[in-house]
N, C-alpha and C positions, 0 to 999 in steps of 0.2 A: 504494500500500500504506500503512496506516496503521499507525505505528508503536508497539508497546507498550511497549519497553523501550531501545532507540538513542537517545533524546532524555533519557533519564536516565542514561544512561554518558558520565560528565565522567573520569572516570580507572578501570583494573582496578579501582578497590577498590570501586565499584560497579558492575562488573560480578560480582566476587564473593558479591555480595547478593542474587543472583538463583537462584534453587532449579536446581536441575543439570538436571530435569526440560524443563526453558523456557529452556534456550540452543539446543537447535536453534531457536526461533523466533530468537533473537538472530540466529542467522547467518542465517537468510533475510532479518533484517529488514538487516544489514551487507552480501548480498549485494545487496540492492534498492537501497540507496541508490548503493555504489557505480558499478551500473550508469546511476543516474537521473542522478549530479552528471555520471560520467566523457561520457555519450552526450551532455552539452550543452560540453564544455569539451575534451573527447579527453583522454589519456596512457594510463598500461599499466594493461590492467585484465583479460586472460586469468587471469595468475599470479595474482595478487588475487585472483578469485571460486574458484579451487581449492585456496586455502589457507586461506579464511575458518574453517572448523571448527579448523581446526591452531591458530589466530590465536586462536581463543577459548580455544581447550583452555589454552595456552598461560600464557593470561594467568591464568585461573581458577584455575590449579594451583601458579603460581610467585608471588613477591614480587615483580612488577615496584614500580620498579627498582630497588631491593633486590637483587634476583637480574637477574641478564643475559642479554639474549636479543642474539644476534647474527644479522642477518640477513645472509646472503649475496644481493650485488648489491641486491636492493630492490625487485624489479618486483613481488613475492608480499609486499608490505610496505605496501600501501594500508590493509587492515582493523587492521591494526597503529596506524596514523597515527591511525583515528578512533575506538577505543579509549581510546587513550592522551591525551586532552582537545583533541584537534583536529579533531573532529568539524564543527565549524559555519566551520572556514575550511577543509573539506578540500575544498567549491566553488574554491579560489582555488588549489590546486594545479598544481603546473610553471609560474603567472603570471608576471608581474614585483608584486612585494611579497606573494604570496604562500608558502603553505611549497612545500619541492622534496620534489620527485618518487622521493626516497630518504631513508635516514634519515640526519640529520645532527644531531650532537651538539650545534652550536650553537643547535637549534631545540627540541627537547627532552632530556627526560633520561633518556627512555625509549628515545633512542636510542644506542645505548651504542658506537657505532662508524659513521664514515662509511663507506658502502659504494656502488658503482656497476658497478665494472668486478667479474667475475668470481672468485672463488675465495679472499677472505680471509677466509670466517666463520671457518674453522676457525685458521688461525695466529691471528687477531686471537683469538679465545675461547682459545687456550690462555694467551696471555701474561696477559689478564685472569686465569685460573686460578693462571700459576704466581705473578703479585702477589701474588693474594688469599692464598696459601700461606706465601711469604714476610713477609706484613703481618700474618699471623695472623689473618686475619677469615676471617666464614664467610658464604659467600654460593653461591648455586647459577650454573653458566653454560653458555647453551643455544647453540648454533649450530646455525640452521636452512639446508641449503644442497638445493640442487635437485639434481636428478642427473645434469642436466645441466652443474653445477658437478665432477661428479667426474671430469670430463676436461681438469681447469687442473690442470696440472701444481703451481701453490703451491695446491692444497687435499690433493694428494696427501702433497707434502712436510710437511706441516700434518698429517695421517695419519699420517704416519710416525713423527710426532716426540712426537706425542700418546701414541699406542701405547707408544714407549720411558720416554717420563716417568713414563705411566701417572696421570696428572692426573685429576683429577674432572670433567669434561666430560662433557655431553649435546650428545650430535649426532645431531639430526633429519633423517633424509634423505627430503625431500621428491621424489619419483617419480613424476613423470609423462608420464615417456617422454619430456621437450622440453625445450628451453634456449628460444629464439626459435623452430629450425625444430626439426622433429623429433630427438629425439640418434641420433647413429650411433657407431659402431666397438664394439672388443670389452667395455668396460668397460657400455656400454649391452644391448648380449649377456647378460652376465653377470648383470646387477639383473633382468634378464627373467627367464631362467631361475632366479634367487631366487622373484620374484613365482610363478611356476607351479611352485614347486619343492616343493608343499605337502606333497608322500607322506612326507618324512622325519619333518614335525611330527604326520601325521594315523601314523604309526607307531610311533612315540614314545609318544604318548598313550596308543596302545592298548595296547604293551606293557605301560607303568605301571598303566595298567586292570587288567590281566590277570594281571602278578605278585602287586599289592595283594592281588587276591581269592583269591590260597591262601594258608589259613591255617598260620599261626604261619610258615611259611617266605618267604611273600610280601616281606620287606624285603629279606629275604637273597638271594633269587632276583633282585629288583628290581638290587641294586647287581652281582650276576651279569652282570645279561642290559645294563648300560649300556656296557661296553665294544664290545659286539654291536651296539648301538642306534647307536654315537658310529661304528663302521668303515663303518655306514651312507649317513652324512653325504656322504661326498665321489662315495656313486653319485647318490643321490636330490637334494643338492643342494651343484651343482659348486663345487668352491673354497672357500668357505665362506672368502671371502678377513678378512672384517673381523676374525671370532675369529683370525685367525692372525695379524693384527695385534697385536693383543691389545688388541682391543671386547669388551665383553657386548655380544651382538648378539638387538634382538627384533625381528618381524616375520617377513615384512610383514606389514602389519594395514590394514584398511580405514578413510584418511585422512579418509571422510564421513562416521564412525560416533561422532557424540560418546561415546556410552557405551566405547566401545573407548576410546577416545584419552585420554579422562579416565586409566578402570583402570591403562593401561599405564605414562602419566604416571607417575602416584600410586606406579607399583610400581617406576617405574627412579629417582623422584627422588632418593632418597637414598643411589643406588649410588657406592661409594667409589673408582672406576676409568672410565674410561671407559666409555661406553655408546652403542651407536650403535641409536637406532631407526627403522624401515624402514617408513616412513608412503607407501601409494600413493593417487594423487588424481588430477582431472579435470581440465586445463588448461581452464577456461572456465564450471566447475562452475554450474547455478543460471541461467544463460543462452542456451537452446538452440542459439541462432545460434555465440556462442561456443564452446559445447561441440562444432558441425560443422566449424568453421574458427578453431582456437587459432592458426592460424600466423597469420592476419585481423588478430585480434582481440588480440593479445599488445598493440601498439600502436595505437592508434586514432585518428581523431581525428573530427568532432562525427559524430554518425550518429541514426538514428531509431530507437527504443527497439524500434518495435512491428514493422520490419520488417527492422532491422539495414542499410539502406540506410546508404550515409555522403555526409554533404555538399558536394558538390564544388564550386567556384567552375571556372566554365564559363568553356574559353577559353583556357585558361594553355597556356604551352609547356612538354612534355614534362621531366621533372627529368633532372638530368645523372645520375644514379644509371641511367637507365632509357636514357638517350642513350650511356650506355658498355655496356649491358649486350646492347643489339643492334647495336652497331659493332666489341662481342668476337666476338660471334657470324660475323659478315660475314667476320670476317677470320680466323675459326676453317677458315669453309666455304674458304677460298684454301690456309690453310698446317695441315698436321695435326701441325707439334710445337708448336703451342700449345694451354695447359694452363690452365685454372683452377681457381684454389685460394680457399677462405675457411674461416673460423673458426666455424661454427655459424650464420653469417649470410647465407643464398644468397640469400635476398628482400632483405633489407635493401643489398646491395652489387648489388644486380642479377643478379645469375650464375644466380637460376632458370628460364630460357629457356635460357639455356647446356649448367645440368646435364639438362637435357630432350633438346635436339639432340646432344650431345655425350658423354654418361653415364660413357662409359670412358676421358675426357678433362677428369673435373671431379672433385675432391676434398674432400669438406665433414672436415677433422679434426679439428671438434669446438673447444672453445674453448680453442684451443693456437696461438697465437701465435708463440710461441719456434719450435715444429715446424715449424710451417707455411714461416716463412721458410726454415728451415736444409733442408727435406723439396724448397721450391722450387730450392734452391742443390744439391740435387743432381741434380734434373732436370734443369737448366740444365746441371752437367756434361755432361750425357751427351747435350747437343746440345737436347734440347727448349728451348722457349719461352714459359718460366712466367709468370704474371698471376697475383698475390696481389692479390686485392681485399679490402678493410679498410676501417673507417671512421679516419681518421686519428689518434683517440686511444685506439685497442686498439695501433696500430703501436708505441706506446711502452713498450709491454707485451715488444716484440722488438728493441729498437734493438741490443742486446749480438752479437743475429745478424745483422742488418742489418750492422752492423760486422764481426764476424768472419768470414761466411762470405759473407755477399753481395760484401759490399764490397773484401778484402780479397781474395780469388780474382777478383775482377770478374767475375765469372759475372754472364750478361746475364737478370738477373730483374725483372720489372718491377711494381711496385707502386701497384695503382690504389688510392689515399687519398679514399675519399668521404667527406663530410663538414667538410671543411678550412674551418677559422676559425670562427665563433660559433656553436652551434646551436638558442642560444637556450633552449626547455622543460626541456630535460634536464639544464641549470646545467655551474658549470664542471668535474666530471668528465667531459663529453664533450665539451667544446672541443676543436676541431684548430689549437692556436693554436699547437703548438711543434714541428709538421711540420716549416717552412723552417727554424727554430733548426740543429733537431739534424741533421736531412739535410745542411744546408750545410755541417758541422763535419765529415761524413766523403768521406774520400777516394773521388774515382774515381767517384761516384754522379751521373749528371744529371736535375736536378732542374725540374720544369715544372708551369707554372699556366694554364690557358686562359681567356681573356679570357669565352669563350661555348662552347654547346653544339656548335657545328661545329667549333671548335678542338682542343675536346676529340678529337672524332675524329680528327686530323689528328697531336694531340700523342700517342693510344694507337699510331698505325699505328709513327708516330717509337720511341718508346720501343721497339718488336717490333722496330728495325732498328739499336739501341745494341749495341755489343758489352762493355755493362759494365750494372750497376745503374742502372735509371733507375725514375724516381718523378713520378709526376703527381698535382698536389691539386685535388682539385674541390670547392665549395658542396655544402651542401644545399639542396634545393629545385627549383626550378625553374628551367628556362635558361631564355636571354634573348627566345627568338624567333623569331630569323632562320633563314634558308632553309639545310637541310643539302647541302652540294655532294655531286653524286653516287658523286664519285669520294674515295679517301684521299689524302693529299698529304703528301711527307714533308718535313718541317721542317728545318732545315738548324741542330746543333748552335751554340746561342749566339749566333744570331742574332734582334736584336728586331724591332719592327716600328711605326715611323712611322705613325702613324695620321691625325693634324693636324699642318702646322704652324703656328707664329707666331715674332714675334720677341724677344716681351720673357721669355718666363720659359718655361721647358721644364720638365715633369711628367712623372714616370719611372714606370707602373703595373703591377701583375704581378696576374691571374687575378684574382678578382670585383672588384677595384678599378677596372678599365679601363672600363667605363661608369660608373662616376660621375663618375671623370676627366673624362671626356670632356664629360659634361654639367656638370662644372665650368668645364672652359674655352667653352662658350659661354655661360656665365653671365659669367666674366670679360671675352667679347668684349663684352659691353650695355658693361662698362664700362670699353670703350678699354683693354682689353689682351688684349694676342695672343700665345694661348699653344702648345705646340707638345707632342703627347702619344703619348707610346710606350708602346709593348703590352711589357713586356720579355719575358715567354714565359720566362723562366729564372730563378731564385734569382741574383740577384747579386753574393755574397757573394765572388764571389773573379773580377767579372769589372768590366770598363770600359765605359761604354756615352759613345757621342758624343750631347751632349744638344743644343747648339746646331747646327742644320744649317750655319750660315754662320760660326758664331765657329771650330770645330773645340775646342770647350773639349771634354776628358773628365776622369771621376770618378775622382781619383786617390785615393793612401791616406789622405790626411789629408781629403781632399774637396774642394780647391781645383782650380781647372783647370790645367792645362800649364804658364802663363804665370803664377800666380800669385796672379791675379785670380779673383773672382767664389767664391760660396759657394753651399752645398746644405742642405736641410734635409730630414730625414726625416720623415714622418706616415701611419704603417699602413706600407703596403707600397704609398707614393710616396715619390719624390726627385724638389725642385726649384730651379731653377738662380735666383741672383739673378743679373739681368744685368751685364754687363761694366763697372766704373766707377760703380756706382749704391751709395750709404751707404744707402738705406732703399726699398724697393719702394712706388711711387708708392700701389699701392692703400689704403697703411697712412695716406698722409697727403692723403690726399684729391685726388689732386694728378692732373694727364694724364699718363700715361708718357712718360719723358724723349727715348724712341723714337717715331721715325712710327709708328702700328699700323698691319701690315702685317694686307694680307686673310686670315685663316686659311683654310686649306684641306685637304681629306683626301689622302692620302699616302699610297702602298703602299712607298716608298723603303725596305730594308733595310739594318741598322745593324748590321756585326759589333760586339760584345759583348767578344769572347774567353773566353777556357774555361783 
């Protein structure tokens, strides 16, 4: 596509330049390219191509950044990025040295709030508002949030608080039936029956139609017949939950229709109260393939434009996301009080095969976090054998329940953490770096990392047989490989596992650390030392592991052995032992370890830990 007008938008203020007539070419010409950079480089690009006309509207009508727009999460915040003068390195997005994947304040100034995780447009936009109130200035502040955002609980609380202040807030609720997977429960109910709830507004109109047109009495009639009109409301459309919050509420309105979206702008800008508008759009909008499969297409990564195929590197072993979500399965078909649970994320944690086989046995509640654990801790009362599946840095979003109720009743609920440690594209709001932190700090909870994808299974069946809170972290991506045993094997609490040993220096590895370990210490064997590597399988933070086979040295509080002797150092999630009597570890000074090197060899030997 050849572009007429995107290569001349360095900032809104020229896009403001461009006759109102000739932005629908704008967004097709915003939705093309996104599809052209995102289909060579991958990230989110459903959301994006269904909020482009929003994104223009948006900009056209407001002072960015002057005026505030707040975006909820960020996945519908790509055309936003290339707008706002980052058009020509929006190639280099989710890179390393390129921009991320969401809006963040450090990068521009258009981005007026870091966002990733769910559900802070609306608190973050009020507190902008009651500043701006308190400082005396005057500026306009938008939050755009999905509808799938109005099932986190702080967007509601953000609603609430809105409504009471009565702040000058525009809140766009973008509508398009999904968060990642489709939305569900009642509050998605609800905005449906809005969208088709048109008889009240096409009744309204006619009325007013129809007062006007008698003479001399028509105003008089008009203000008559609205008490009549308003008792209407709550047949023709249920609830009318937002006005009773105390929104001006408009919509819904057709979120593709620039001439709409403009007018409505234009007409709510300058309302003195809250105002909430009810924009519906097409997850995937402008990309057919998209538009059949937004659940596909939300995240992506490199694919073919012309036929939506995506590029696979041929070969790889199965990801552990997919290696737990048919090992739930397996052991769903043995025991029927097990339950899965997630947060709006049934593809992304695995669990859609599960909600398939098992439907009156799986729970998607939306993106509620808090519920979810406290919703699992009741199940588990009542005997069932709950699986919250999560990516590990939404968990953080529940630690208060994880604490209070899981942990604290030890109700035995088990929490598969996908995604644990870097994950790279999506920067550091989705890191799972502070899993082991927090888990380790509460009581009663046991905690596990699998070295590879058969462990995994081995460590899910373990976790289903705790009679307290237990928690497993897994990578993203892809496991290692090896061959899945046919059978599940239950793991024996706090016990690690011997993998190699040697005699000069022992290395302590827990979950994707254990093969590099490993291929470290035969890298250390080339160079005459012999090292000795355990799987530890568990959080150590409150246990002892025996590091030398033959010294009997273990990790005490301070980190010294039994005797006194010998020291440890930490690096990631290793621990390694200097040996017994040695000031400086040979490898540092060039020197042959002051030990025979003993042959390393592989080792099934198990090492209680303690608990």
């Amino acid at each position: 596509m050849e572009y007429k007008y995107l290569p001349r938008i360095d900032s809104p203020a020229d896009l403001r330049k461009i006759p109102r007539e000739e932005l629908p070419l704008v967004v097709d010409e915003l939705r093309d390219y996104m599809v052209s950079v995102i289909s060579k480089i991958g990230g989110h690009l459903a959301s994006s191509l269904g909020a482009a006309e929003l994104t223009v509207a948006l900009h056209y009508t407001f002072d960015t950044p002057k005026d505030k727009i707040v975006w909820d999460v960020g996945h519908q915040a790509y055309g936003h990025k290339i707008l706002t003068g980052r058009r020509d390195r929006f190639p280099t997005i989710r890179q390393y040295g390129g921009i991320s994947g969401f809006p963040s304040r450090e990068e521009s100034p258009y981005d007026t709030f870091n966002v990733a995780h769910a559900g802070t447009a609306i608190s973050g936009a009020l507190g902008m508002a009651v500043a701006r109130d308190l400082k005396g200035e005057d500026y306009h502040v938008v939050a755009v949030v999905g509808d799938g955002g109005l099932t986190v609980g702080e967007e509601l609380e953000g609603i609430n608080n809105l409504g009471t202040l009565q702040k000058k807030v525009l809140v766009i609720l973008n509508d398009n039936m999904m968060s990642i997977s489709p939305n569900v429960g009642a509050l998605a109910g609800y905005l449906n029956r809005i969208v088709h709830g048109q008889a009240y507004h096409r009744l309204r109109e006619e009325v007013e139609r129809l007062m006007l047109s008698v003479p001399r009495l028509g105003p008089r009639l008009l203000r008559m017949s609205k008490d009549i009109v308003e008792s209407a409301k709550t047949v023709l459309i249920p609830g009318l939950v937002f006005e009773e919050l105390g929104f001006e509420y408009f919509g819904p309105i057709n979120g593709h229709d620039m001439h709409e979206l403009l007018a409505v702008l234009a007409k709510v800008k300058n309302h003195s109260k809250p105002t909430l508008v009810h924009i519906v759009t097409q997850k995937g909008k402008g990309y057919p393939i998209a538009e059949k499969l937004p659940v596909k297409y939300h995240g992506v990564t490199q694919f073919d434009v012309s036929t939506g195929a995506f590029h696979k590197l041929p070969g790889k072993a199965p990801t552990y996301t997919a290696v737990f979500g048919k090992a739930l399965c397996e052991l769903a078909e043995k025991d029927s009080r097990i339950v899965g649970i997630t947060a709006a994320m049934s593809e992304g944690t695995g669990l859609d095969e599960f909600s398939k086989r098992f439907p009156e046995r799986f729970f998607d509640v939306g993106i509620a976090e808090q519920h979810a654990v406290t919703f699992a801790t009741g199940l588990a009362c009542e005997g069932m054998r709950p699986v919250v599946a999560v990516y590990s840095t939404f968990l953080q979003r529940a630690f208060d329940q994880v604490l209070h109720d899981a942990c604290l009743m030890r109700a035995p609920v088990a929490f598969a953490l996908d995604r644990g440690g870097i994950v790279g594209a999506d920067g550091p709001t989705h890191h799972g770096l502070y899993d082991l932190v927090f888990l380790s700090a509460l009581p009663g909870i046991v905690v596990m990392a699998p070295k590879d994808e058969n462990e995994l299974r081995h460590m899910l069946y373990t976790a289903l047989t705790v009679a307290g809170p237990s928690a497993l972290r897994y990578p993203r991506g892809n496991g290692i490989g090896i061959p899945i045993d046919p059978e599940f094997k239950k793991l024996e609490i706090g016990k690690s596992e011997i993998l190699r040993e040697g005699g000069d220096i022992g290395i302590l590895a827990l979950g994707s650390m254990v093969y590099p370990c490993l291929e470290a210490a035969t890298r250390l064997e080339a160079m005459g030392i012999c090292a000795t590597v355990i799987n530890a399988r568990y959080e150590a933070a409150r246990c002892g592991f025996d590091l030398l086979p033959g010294g009997g040295e273990a990790i005490l509080g301070d980190g010294r052995g039994r005797d006194g002797s010998g020291w440890l150092w930490r690096s990631g999630s290793c621990l390694a032992s200097r040996p017994k009597g040695s000031r400086q570890h040979p490898a540092h000074r060039g020197a042959r370890p002051h030990h025979s090197p003993r042959r390393a060899r592989p080792a099934a030997r198990q090492v209680w830990t303690g608990r």
